[in-house]
MARVEX-250536 format. One record per residue (C-alpha): residue number from 1; z, y, x. Coordinates in steps of 0.2 Angstrom, whole numbers, plus 5000, padded with zeros to 4 digits. Each point is the difference from the previous one (the first is absolute). Example, Ala and Ser with C-alpha at 12.3 -4.5 7.8 and 13.67 -1.06 7.14 Angstrom:
! MARVEX-250536
<k->1, pz->5039, py->4978, px->5062>
<k->2, pz->4997, py->5017, px->5006>
//
This chain:
! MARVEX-250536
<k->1, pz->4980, py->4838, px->4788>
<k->2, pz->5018, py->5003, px->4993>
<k->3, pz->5004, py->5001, px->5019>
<k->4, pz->4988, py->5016, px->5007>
<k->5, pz->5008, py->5007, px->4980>
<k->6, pz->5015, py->5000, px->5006>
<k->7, pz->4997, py->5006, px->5017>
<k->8, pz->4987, py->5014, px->4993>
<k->9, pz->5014, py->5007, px->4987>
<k->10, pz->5013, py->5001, px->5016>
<k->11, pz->4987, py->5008, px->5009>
<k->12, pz->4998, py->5015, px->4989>
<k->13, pz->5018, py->5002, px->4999>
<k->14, pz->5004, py->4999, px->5020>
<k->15, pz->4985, py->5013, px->4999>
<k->16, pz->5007, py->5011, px->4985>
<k->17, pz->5017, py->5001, px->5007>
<k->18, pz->4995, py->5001, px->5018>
<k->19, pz->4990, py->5019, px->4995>
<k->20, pz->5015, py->5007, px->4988>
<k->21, pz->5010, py->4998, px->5015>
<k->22, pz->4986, py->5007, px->5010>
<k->23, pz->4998, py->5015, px->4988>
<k->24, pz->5019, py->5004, px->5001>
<k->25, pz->4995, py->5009, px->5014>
<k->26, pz->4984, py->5009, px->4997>
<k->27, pz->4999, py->5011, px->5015>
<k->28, pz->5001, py->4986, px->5011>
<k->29, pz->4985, py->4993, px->4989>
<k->30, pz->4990, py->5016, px->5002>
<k->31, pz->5004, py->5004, px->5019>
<k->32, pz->4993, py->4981, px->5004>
<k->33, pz->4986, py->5001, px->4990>
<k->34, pz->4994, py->5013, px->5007>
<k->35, pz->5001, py->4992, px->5020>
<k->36, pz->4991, py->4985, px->4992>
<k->37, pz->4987, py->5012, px->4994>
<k->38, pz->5000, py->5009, px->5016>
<k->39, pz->4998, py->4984, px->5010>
<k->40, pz->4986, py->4992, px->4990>
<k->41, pz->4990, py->5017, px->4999>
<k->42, pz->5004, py->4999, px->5020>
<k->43, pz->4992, py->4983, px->5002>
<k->44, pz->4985, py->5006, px->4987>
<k->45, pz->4998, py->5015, px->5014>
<k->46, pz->4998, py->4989, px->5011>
<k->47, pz->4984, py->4990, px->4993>
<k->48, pz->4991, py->5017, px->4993>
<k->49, pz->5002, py->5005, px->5017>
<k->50, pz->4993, py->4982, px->5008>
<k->51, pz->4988, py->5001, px->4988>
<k->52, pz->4995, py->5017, px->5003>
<k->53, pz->4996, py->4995, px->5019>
<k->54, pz->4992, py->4982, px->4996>
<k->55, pz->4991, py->4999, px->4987>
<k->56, pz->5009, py->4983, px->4995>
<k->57, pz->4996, py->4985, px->5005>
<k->58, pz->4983, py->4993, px->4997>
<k->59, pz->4991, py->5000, px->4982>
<k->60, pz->5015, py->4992, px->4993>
<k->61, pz->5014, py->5010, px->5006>
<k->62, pz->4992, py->5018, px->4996>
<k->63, pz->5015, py->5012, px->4998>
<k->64, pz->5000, py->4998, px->4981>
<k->65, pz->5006, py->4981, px->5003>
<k->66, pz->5010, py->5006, px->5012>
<k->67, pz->5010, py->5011, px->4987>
<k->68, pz->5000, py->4985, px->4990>
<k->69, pz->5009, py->4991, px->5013>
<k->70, pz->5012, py->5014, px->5003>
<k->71, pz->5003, py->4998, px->4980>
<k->72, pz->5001, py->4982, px->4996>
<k->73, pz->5015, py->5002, px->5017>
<k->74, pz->5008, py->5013, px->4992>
<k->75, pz->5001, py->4989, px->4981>
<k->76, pz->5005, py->4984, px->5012>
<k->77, pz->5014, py->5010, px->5013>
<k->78, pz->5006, py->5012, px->4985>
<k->79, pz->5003, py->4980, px->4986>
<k->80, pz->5009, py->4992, px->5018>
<k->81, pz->5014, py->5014, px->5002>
<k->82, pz->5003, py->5002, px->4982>
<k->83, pz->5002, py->4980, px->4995>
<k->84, pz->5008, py->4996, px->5016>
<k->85, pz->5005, py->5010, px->5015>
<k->86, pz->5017, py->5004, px->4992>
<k->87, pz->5003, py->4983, px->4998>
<k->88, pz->4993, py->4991, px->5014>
<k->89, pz->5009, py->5012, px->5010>
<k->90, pz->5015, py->4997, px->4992>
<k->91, pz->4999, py->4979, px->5002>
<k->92, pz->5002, py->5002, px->5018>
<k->93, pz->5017, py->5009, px->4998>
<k->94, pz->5004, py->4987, px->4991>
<k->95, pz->4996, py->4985, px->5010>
<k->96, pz->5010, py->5009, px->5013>
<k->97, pz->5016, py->5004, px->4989>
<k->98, pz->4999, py->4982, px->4991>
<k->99, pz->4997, py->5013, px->4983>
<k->100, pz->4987, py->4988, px->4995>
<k->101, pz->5011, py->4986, px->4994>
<k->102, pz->4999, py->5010, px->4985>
<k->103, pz->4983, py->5002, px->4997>
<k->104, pz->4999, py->4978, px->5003>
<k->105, pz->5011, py->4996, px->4988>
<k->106, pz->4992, py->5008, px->4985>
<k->107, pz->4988, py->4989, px->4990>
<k->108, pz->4982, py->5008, px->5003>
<k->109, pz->4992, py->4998, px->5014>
<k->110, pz->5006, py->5005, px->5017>
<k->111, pz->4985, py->5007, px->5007>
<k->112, pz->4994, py->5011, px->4987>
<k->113, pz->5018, py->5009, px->4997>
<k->114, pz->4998, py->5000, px->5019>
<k->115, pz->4985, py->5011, px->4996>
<k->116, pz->5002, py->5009, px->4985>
<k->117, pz->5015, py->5009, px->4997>
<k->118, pz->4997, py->5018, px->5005>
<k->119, pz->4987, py->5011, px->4999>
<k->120, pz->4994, py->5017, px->5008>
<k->121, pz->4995, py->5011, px->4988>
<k->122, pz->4992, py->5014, px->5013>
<k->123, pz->4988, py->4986, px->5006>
<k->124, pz->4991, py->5001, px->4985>
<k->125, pz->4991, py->5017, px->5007>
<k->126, pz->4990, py->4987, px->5011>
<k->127, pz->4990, py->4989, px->4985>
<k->128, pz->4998, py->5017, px->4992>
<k->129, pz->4992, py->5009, px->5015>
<k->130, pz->4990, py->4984, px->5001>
<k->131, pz->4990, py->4999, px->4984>
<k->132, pz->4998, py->5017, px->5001>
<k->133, pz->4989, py->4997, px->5016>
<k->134, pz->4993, py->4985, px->4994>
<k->135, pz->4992, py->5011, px->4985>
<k->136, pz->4995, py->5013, px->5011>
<k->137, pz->4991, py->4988, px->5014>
<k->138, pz->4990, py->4991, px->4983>
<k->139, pz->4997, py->5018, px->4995>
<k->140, pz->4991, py->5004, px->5015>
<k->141, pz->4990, py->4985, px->5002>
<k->142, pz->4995, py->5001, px->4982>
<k->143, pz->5003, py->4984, px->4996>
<k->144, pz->5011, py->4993, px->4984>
<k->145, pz->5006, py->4982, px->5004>
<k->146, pz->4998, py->4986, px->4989>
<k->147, pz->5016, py->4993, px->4989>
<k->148, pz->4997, py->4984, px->5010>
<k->149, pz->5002, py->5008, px->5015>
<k->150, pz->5013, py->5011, px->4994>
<k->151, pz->5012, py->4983, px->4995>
<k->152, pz->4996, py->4992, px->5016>
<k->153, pz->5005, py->5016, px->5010>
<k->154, pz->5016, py->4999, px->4992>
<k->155, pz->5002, py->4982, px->5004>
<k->156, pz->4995, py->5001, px->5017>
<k->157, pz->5013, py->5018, px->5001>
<k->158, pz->5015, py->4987, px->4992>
<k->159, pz->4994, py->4989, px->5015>
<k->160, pz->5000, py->5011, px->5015>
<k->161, pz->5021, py->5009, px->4992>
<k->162, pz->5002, py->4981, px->5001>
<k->163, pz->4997, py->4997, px->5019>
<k->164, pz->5010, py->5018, px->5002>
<k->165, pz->5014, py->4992, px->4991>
<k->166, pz->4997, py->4982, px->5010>
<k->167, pz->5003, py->5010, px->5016>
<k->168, pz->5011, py->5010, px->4996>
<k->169, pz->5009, py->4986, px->4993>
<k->170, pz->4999, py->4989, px->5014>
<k->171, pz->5007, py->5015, px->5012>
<k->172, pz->5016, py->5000, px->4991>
<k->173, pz->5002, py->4981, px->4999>
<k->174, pz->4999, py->4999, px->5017>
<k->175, pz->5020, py->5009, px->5000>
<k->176, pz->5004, py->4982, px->4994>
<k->177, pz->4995, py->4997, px->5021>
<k->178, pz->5002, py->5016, px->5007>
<k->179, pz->5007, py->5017, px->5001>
<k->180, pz->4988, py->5014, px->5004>
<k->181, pz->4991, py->4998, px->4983>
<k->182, pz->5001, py->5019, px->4997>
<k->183, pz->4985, py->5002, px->5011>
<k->184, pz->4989, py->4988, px->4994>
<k->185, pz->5003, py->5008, px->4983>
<k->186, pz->4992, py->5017, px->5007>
<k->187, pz->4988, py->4988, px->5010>
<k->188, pz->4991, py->4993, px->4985>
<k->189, pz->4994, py->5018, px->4990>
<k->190, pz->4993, py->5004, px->5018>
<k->191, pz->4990, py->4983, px->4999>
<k->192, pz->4995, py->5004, px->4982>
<k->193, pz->4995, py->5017, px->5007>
<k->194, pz->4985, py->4991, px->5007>
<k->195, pz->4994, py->4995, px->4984>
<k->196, pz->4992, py->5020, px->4998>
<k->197, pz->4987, py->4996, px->5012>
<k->198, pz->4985, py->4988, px->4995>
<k->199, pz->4995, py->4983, px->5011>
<k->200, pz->4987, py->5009, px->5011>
<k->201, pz->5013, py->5014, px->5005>
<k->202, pz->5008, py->4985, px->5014>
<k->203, pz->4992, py->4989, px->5011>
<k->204, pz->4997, py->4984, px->4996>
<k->205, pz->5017, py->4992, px->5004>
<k->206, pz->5011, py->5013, px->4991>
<k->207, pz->4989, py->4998, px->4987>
<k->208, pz->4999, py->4980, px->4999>
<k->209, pz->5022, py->5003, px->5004>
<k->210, pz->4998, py->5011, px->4985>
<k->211, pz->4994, py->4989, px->4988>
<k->212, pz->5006, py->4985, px->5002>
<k->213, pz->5017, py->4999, px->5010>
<k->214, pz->5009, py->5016, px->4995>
<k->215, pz->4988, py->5003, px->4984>
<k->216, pz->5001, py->5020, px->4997>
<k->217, pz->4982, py->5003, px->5001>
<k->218, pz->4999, py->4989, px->4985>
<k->219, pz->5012, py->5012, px->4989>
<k->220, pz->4987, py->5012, px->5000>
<k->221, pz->4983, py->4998, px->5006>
<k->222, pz->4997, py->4986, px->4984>
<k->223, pz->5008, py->5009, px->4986>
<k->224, pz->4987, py->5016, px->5006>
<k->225, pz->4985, py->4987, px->5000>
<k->226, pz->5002, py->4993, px->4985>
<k->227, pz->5002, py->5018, px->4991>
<k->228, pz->4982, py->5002, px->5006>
<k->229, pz->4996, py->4985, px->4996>
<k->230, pz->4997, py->4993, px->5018>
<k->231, pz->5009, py->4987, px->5003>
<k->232, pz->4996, py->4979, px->5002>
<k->233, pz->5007, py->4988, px->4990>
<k->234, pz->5005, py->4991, px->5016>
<k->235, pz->5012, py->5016, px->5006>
<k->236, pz->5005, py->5003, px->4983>
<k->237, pz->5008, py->4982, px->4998>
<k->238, pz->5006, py->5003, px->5021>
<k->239, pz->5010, py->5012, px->4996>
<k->240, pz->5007, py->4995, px->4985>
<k->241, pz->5006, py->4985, px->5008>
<k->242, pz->5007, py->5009, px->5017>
<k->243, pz->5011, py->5009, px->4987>
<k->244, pz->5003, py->4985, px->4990>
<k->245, pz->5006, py->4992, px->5019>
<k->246, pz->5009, py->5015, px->5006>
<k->247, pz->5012, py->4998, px->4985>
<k->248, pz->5002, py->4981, px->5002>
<k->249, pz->5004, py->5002, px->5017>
<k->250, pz->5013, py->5015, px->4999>
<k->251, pz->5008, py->4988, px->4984>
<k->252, pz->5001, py->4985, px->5012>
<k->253, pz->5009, py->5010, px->5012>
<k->254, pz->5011, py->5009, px->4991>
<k->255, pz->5007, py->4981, px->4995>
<k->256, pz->4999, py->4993, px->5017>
<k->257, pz->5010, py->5014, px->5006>
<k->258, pz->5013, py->5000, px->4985>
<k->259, pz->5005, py->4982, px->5009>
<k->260, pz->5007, py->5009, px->5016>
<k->261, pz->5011, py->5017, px->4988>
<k->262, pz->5017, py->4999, px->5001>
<k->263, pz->5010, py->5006, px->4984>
<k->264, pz->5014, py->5013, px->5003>
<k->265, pz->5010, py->4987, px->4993>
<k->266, pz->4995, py->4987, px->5014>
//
């Protein structure tokens, strides 16, 4: 306990210090806030306009589930460029340049000062935007979701940033191995970007693909049916345990391939 403590407290001050710094340059703030709002609203477009010509996709996926799908994305994409883009981003330079040395000799644990120790303060347009929508799509279904519902949503939205991180995560690891990391960075959002589409949108082997081996389906159709109160037990305790495998796997990883860095002092 004294352990997550400790790494908590160093959390909030990477995070505090990481947004002073970003605030030192406030129109560099503003001017990326607004092309995350613009992209986001551009991606919303998109599904109003799908939508528009669809109808949805079946009972389940009418457009107001849709719009909670296009929200529970935005909260998920908007958390994973705040808590780590900067950084991950910043562990492949580093692997490349032997800079990590520093970062594995100071006593807390390698991987999460491998995760933690930027933020991006314009991302946070994105969660924003989300629960905006969310409230909206409820709105117009006239429904008001339970507190039960509304806990497990939140567990099952921790769970799906978590496979995001895994990925993510894993994609820069893989510089340990190889150099053209920079693409599968950019890869992985385009993955999660399949996420804003519900199971019945892909035929049945992108779907099963999906849901199981590259998970992004996951991230956003269970949070949205356990807000209405519509999801099994059985897929609840799924997905919980895919996140729960996607992050033993991306820490299992990370150690097999510290065995193969070489230090700048090596």
């Amino acid at each position: 306990m004294n352990t997550i403590i400790r790494h908590l407290k160093v959390f909030l001050y990477l995070t505090r210090y990481s947004i002073i710094r970003d605030l030192e340059y406030r129109v560099d703030v503003i001017s990326n806030l607004i092309s995350s709002l613009a992209w986001l609203n551009f991606s919303l477009i998109l599904i109003l306009v799908l939508n528009a010509n669809t109808g949805g996709f079946g009972d389940q996926w009418e457009p107001p589930q849709m719009l909670l799908l296009i929200g529970v994305w935005m909260i998920e994409n908007g958390f994973a460029y705040f808590l780590f883009y900067r950084t991950i981003k910043q562990l492949i330079s580093d692997v490349y340049t032997g800079s990590l040395d520093y970062l594995l000799l100071k006593p807390l644990d390698s991987q999460f000062l491998a995760s933690s120790r930027r933020v991006a303060l314009n991302s946070l347009a994105g969660p924003i935007e989300g629960v905006i929508i969310i409230s909206a799509a409820l709105s117009k279904l006239h429904y008001l979701p339970q507190i039960g519902d509304l806990i497990k949503f939140a567990v099952l939205v921790i769970v799906g940033l978590s496979i995001y991180y895994s990925l993510w995560f894993i994609a820069a690891t893989m510089s340990f191995h190889w150099i053209m990391v920079e693409n599968l960075l950019t890869t992985v959002p385009e993955l999660v970007a399949a996420s804003k589409f519900p199971p019945p949108a892909y035929p049945t082997g992108f779907a099963l693909f999906f849901s199981s081996i590259i998970p992004v389906i996951l991230m956003t159709s269970s949070p949205v049916r356990q807000i209405l109160g519509n999801l099994p037990l059985p897929y609840l305790i799924y997905t919980i345990a895919v996140g729960g495998l996607f992050l033993f796997i991306s820490r299992r990883f990370w150690f097999w391939s510290l065995k193969s860095y070489t230090s700048a002092s090596s």
